[in-house]
GUKEPA-815811 format. One line per 4 residues: their letters; for each residue x, y, z of C-alpha. Coordinates in nm, 3 decimals, padded with zeros to 5 digits. Example, Ala and Ser with C-alpha at 12.3 -4.5 7.8 and 13.67 -1.06 7.14 Angstrom:
BEGIN
as = 01.230/-00.450/00.780  01.367/-00.106/00.714
//
This chain:
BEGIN
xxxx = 01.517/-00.487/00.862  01.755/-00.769/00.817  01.804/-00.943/00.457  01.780/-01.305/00.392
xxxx = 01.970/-01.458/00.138  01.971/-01.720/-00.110  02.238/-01.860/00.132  02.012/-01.815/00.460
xxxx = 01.734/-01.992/00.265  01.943/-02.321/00.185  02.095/-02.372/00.573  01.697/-02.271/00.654
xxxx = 01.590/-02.639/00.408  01.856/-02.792/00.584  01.683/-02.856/00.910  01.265/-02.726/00.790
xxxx = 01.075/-02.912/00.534  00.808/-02.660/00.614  00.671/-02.376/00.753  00.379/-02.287/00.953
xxxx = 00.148/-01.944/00.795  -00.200/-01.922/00.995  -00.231/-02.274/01.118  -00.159/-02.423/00.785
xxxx = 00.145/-02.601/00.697  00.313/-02.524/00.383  00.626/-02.774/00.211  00.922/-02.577/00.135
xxxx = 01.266/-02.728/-00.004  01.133/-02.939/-00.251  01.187/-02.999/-00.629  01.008/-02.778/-00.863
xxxx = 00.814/-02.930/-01.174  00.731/-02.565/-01.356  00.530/-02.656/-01.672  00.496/-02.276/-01.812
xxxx = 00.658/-01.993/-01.730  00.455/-01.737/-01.846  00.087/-01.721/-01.888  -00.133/-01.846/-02.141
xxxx = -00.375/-01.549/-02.325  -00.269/-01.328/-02.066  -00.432/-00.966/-02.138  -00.350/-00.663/-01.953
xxxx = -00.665/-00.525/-01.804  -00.920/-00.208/-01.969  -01.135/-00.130/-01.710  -01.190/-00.088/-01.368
xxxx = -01.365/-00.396/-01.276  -01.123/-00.703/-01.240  -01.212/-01.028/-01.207  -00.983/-01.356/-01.199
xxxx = -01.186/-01.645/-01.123  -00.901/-01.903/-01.199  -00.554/-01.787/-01.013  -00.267/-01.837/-01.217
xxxx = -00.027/-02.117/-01.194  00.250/-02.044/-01.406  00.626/-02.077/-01.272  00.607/-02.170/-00.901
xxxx = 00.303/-01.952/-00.817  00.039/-02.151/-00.621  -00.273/-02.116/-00.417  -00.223/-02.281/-00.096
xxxx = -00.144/-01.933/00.075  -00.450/-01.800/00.202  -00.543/-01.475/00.060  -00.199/-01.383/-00.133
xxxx = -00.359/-01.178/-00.449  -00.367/-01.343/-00.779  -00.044/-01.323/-01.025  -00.252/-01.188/-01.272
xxxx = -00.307/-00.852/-01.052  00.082/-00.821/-01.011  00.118/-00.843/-01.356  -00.132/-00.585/-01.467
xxxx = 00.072/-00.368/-01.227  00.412/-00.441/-01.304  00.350/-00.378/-01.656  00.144/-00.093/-01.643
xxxx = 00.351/00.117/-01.465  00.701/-00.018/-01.467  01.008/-00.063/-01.694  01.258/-00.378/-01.727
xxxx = 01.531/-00.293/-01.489  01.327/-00.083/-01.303  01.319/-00.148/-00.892  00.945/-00.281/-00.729
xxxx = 00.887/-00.303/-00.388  00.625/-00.548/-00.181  00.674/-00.461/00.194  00.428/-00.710/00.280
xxxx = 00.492/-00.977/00.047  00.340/-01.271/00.225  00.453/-01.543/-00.044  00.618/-01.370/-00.298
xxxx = 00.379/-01.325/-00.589  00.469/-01.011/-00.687  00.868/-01.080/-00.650  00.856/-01.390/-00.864
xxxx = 00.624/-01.164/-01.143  00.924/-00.932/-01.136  01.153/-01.182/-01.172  00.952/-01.342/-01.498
xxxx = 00.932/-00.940/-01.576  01.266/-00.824/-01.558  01.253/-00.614/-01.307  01.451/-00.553/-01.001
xxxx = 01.261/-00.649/-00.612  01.263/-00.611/-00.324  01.028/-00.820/-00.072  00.983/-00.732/00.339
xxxx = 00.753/-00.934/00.554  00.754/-00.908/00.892  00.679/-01.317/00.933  01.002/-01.428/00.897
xxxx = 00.781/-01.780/00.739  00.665/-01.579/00.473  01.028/-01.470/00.374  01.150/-01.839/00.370
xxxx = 00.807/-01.933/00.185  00.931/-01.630/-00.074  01.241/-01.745/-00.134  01.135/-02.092/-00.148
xxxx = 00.940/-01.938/-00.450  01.175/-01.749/-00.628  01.391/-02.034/-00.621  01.397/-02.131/-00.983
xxxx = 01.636/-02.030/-01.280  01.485/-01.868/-01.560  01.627/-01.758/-01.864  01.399/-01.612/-02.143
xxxx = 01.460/-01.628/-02.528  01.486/-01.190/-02.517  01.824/-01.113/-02.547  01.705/-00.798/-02.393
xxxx = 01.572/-00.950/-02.087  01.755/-00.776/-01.781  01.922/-00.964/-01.519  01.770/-00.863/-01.201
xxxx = 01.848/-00.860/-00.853  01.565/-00.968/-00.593  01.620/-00.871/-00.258  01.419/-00.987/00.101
xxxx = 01.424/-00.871/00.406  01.277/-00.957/00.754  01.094/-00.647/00.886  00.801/-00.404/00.956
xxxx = 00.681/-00.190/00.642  00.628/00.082/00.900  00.984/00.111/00.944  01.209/00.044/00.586
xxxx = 01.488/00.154/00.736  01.751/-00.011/00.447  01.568/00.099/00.149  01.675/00.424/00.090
xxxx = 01.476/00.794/00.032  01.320/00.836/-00.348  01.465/00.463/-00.475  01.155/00.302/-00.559
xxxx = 01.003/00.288/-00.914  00.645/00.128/-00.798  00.510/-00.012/-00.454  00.301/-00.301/-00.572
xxxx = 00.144/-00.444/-00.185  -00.138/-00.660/-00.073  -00.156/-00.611/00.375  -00.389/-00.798/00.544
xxxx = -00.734/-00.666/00.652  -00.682/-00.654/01.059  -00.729/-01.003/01.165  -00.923/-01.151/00.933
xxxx = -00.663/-01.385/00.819  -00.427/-01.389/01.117  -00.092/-01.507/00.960  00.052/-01.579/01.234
xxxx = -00.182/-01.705/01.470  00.077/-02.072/01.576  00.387/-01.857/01.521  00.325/-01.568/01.747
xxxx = 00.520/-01.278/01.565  00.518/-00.871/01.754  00.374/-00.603/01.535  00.182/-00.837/01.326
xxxx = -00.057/-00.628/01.178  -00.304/-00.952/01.094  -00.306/-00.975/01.495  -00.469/-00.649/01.525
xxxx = -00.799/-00.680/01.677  -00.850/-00.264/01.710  -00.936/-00.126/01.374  -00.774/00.208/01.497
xxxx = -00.451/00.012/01.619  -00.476/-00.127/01.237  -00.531/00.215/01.047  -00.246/00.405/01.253
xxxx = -00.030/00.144/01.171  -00.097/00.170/00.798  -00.043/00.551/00.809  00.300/00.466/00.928
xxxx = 00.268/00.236/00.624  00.183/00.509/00.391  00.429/00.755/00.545  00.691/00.517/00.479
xxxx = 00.581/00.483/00.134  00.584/00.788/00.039  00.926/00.814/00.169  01.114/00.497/-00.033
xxxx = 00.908/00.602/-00.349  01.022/00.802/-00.647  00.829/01.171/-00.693  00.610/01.066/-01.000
xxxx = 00.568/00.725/-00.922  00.301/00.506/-00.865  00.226/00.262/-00.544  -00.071/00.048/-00.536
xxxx = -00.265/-00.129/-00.228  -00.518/-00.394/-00.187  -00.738/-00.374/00.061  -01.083/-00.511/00.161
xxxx = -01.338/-00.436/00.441  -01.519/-00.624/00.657  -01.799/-00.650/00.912  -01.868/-00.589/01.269
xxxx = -02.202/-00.658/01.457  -02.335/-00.711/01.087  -02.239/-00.353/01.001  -02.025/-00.287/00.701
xxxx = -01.657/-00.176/00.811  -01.476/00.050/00.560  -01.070/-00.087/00.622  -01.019/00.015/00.259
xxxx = -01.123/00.377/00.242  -01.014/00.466/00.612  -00.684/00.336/00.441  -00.693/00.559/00.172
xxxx = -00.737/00.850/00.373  -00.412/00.744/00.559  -00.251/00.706/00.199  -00.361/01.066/00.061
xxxx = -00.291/01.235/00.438  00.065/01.061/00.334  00.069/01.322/00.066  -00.044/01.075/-00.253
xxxx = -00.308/01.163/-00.498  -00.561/00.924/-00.603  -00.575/00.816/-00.970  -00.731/00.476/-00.964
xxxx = -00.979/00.292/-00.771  -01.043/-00.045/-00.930  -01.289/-00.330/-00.785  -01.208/-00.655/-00.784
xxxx = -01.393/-00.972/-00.768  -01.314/-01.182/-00.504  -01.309/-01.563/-00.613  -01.204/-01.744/-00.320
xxxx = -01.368/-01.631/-00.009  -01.349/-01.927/00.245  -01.497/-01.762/00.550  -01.787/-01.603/00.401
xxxx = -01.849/-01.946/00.200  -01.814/-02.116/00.545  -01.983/-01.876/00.768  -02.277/-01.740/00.632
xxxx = -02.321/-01.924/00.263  -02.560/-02.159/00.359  -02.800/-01.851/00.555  -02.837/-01.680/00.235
xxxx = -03.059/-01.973/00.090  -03.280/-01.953/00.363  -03.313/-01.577/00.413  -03.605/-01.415/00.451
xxxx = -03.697/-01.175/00.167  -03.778/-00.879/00.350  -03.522/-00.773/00.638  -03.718/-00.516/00.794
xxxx = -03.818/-00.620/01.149  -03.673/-00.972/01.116  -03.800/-01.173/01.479  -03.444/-01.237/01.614
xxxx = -03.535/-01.343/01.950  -03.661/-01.697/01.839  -03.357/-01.706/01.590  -03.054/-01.747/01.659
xxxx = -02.856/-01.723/01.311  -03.015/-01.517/01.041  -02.923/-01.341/00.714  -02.995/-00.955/00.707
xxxx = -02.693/-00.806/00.499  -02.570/-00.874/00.212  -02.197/-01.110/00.150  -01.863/-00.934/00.121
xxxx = -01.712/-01.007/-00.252  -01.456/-00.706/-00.373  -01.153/-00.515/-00.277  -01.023/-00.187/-00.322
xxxx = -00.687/-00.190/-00.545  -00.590/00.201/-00.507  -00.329/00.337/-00.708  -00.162/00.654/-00.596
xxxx = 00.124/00.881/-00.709  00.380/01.050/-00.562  00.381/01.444/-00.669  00.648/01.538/-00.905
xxxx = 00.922/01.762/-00.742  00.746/02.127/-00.777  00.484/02.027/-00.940  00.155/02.233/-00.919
xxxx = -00.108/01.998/-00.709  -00.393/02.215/-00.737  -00.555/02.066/-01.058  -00.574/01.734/-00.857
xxxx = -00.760/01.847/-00.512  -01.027/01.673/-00.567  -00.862/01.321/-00.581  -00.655/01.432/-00.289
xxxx = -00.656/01.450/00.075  -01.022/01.627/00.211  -01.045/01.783/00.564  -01.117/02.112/00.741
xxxx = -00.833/02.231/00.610  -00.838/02.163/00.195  -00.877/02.495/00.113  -00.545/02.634/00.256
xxxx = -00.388/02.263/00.177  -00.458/02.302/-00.168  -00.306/02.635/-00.204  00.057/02.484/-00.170
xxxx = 00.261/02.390/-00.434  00.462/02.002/-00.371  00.805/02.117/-00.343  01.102/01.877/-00.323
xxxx = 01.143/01.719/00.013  00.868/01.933/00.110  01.126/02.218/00.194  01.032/02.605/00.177
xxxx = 01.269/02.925/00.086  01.234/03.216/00.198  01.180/03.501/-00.085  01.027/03.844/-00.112
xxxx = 00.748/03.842/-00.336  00.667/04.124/-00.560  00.243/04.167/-00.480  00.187/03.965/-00.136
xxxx = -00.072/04.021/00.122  -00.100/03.899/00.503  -00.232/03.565/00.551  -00.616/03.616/00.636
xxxx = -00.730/03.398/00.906  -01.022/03.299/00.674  -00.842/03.117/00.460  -00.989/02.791/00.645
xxxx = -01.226/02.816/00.949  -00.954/02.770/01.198  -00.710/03.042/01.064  -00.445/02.813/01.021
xxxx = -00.233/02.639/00.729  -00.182/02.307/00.654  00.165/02.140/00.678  00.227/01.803/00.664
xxxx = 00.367/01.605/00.988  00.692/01.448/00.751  00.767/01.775/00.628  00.857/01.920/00.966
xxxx = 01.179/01.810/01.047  01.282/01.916/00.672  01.144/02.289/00.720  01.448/02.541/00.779
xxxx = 01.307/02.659/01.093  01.344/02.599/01.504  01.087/02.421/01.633  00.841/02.675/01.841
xxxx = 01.036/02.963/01.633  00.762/03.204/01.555  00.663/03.240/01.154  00.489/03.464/00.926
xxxx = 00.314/03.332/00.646  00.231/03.544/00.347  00.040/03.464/-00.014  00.228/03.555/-00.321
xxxx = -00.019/03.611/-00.562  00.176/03.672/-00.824  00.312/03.386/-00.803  00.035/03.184/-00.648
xxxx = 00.178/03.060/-00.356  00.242/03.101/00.023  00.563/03.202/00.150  00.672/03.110/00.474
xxxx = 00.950/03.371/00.663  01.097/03.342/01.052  00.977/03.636/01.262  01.339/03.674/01.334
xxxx = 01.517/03.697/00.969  01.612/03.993/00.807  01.341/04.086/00.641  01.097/04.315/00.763
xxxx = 00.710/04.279/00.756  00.708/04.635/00.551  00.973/04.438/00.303  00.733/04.138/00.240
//
């Protein structure tokens, strides 16, 4: 990661009038005429259907990036589960909606792209002095950065009130696509390549974010060889293997869709009615599913220090192994002590069909063990809970 300043953004205006995102040209550096700074009958949203079909323009929010998510979205987040003075992170802020909502909000940002465009476009943005009639209004500090979310390596462990991110979908909307930029995840053509890099994504978030806490993603799908392609729930399973829990899954309406409207909106008034055994050898474009208009905004949280998961295992991670993963109690930095119970039992090999128990991949370099050091593992009933002992420590099998 490496911040960009205020002062990096005026020698930037010095010598660029604009910058290039996807193969659109965008004006930076020039004077500001902000009518309103805050929104007009702006209600926080009740249910889990959203739908903006106007995108706000209030302060220097605008809709020439192609698809940045509407204000009104980072609004309904900031507010709902953030404080003034409070710290939100966007680690792929693209052009800066959500930093200049926290900024209106009073709270505390920090933006990370790895375009280094989108950064100047952000603090092209956020370039604007505001000063509300609260006395209580906060003064805030708004940090950017050039870098990959998959590695924050400046933000530091558990310093994060709420993640608040919108990624891009693969390569739908290729970003930078004139400005060639290495680990661009909008250049990924693979959707595998894509999904392992947002479970480095997810692992990082997890890290930065404070145990309690919320972070919430955007994502949409997409289609391949007219076959739906789920990019938002193979994300969410990256997000919950991460360690998050679930607790909301809202829809929303997607307004501006410019390649669907391009692509295929004219097909759909000429579709047949019936798609079953549609003659495609004498046609050569055709309409036989149905048009893309949602995402997936999940919201997860972070797992209190100690707290007991197990009421939540349903809105949790689901494999092969949820039966012994839901048996263990979240623990502070995921670290384990070793103690003698007072009822235990051996670990039976059927807890899970593959005799094994579940430990997450981030928690292993924080476990108080050798690596290939041989361990026993032993339920505490009493206490409901595993306990996990070296083979070599001083207590005996007999005394567990």
């Amino acid at each position: 990661m490496k911040e960009i300043t205020d002062e990096d953004y005026k020698e930037f205006i010095k010598t660029h009038n604009e910058i290039t995102i996807e193969n659109v040209k965008v004006k930076i550096g020039q004077p500001k005429k902000i009518v309103e700074y805050q929104p007009k009958n702006f209600e926080l949203e009740t249910t889990n259907i959203w739908s903006f079909p106007e995108r706000g323009t209030w302060a220097t929010h605008q809709g020439n990036f192609r698809g940045n998510w509407p204000p009104q979205m980072a609004r309904n987040l900031i507010l709902r589960y953030s404080k003034p003075g409070e710290t939100v992170l966007d680690q792929m802020c693209g052009s800066g909606t959500t930093l200049i909502e926290c900024k209106l909000l009073g709270r505390n940002a920090i933006g990370v792209d790895i375009n280094p465009d989108c950064i100047m476009l952000t603090r092209d943005r956020l370039n604007f002095n505001y000063t509300p009639l609260d006395p209580n209004h906060p003064n805030v500090t708004i940090k950017t950065y050039v870098g990959d979310a998959r590695n924050l390596n400046l933000i530091e462990d558990e310093s994060i009130h709420l993640i608040a991110t919108h990624p891009p979908y693969a390569n739908i909307i290729p970003y930078s696509k004139e400005n060639k930029v290495i680990g661009d995840l909008s250049a990924v053509h693979s959707i595998d390549e894509y999904i392992n890099g947002m479970r480095e994504i997810a692992k990082e978030s997890y890290r930065v974010l404070k145990p309690g806490r919320f972070c919430a993603i955007l994502v949409g799908d997409t289609r391949k060889h007219r076959h739906h392609v789920p990019i938002a729930f193979r994300t969410m399973q990256a997000f919950l293997e991460a360690g998050f829990i679930l607790r909301e899954d809202i829809v929303k309406y997607q307004w501006k869709t410019k390649t669907t409207r391009e692509k295929w909106g004219g097909l759909t008034k000429v579709a047949e009615e019936c798609w079953v055994d549609i003659d495609k050898t004498n046609k050569k474009y055709y309409m036989d599913f149905y048009l893309l208009y949602y995402e997936h905004l999940f919201i997860f949280r972070k797992p209190e220090d100690s707290e007991d998961i197990r009421p939540f295992k349903d809105s949790m991670m689901w494999s092969n192994n949820q039966q012994s993963n839901n048996r263990i109690r979240h623990t502070k930095n995921n670290r384990w002590s070793k103690a003698t119970p007072t009822n235990s039992e051996e670990f039976e090999t059927n807890l899970n069909p593959y005799g094994f128990i579940y430990i997450p991949k981030n928690a292993f370099p924080k476990l108080p063990f050798k690596a290939h050091e041989k361990l026993q593992l032993k339920i505490d009933k009493a206490k409901d809970c595993v306990i996990i002992t070296s083979a070599n420590c001083a207590h005996s099998r007999k005394d567990l």
